[in-house]
N, C-alpha and C positions, 0 to 999 in steps of 0.2 A: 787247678789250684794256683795262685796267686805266688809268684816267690818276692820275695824280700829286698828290697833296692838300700846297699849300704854304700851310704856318703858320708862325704866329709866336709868339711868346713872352716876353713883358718881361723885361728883366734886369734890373729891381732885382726881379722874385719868383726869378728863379733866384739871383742874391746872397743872398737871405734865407733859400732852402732851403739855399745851402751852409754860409751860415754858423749855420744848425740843426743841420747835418749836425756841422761842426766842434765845435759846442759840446758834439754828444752824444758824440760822441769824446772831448773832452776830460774829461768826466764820465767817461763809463767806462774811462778811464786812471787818473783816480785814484779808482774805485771799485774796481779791480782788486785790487791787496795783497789788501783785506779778504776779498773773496769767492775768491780763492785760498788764503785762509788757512782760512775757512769750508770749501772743500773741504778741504785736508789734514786737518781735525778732522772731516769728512764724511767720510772716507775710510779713518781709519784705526778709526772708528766701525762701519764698514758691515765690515772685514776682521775686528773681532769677534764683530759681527753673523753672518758669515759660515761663520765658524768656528764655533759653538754650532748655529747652524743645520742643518750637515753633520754636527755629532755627532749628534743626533738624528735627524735623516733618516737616516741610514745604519742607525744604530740599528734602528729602528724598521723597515726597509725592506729587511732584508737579503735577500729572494728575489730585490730587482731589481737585486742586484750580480751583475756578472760580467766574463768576460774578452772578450765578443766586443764589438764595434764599438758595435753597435745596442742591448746591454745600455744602460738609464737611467743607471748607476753604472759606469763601467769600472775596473778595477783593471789595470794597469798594473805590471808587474814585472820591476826590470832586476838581476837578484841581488841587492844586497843595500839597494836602494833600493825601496819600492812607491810608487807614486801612483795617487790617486781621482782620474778626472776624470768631470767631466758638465758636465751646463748648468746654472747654477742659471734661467735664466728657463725650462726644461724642467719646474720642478718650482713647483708653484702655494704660495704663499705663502713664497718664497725672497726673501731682502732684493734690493733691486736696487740696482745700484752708482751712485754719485752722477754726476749729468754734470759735467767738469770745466771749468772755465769758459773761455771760447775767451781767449786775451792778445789785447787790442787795439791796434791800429796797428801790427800786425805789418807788416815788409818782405813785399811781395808782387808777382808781375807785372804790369802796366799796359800791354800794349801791351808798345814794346818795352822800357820803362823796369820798372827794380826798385826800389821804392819804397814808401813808406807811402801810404795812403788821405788821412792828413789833410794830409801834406806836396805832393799833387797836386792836394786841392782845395784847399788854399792859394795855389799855384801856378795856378790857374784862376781865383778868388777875385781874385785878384791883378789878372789880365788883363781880365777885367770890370768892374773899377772903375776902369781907366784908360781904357777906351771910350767914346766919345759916343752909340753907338748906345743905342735905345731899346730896343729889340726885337734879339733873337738868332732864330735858323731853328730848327726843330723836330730836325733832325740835331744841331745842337750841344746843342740841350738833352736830345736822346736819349742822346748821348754823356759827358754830363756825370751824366746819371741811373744808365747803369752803372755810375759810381766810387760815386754814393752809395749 
């Protein structure tokens, strides 16, 4: 039988990591704009890319066009529409699309609460700086670890 390991934990370091936590949120709120902007000019960069990349592959590849499934190249034709599909990460030296940057402090689940990341560890923040204790339990600072 397993027994039980009780620790502790100070609360001015778990204060100090959430308010790390908070201030890197805050950073990447307002680093956000730019590197979504940086994507939309990443993006629309990569869809020309994209397109000159397909003309010559195609080009240059036409044995591995065809109509079944498993074809590299499929052509696709609904009267009087055609479409190419494939993969471009199927074909070695295809541009690859940019990652889009995740928006931060997005509304998310918590339990049973719907809320932001930084507005809950504020709300926690909050509650630890009005306590006397020294030390928190190793469950609440496990629990306070999954927000951050």
């Amino acid at each position: 039988m397993a027994r039980s390991i009780s620790v502790k934990i100070p609360t001015a370091t778990l204060i100090a990591q959430i308010e790390e936590r908070i201030a890197e949120i805050d950073k990447e709120i307002e680093e956000y704009p730019a590197k979504r902007q940086q994507y939309e000019k990443d993006l629309e960069a990569y869809k020309a890319n994209l397109a000159n990349f397909i003309a010559a592959y195609v080009g240059e590849n036409l044995d591995k066009v065809g109509y079944n499934y498993d074809d590299l190249i499929r052509i696709n034709n609904y009267g009087q529409r055609v479409e190419l599909s494939f993969f471009p990460s199927a074909i070695l030296g295809a541009p690859r699309q940019p990652q889009e940057p995740e928006a931060p402090n997005q509304n998310r689940s918590f339990g049973r609460e719907w809320t932001t990341q930084k507005a809950i560890l504020e709300k926690n923040l909050k509650i630890l700086k009005m306590t006397t204790q020294e030390e928190v339990s190793a469950s609440t600072y496990g629990a306070i670890m999954e927000i951050i």
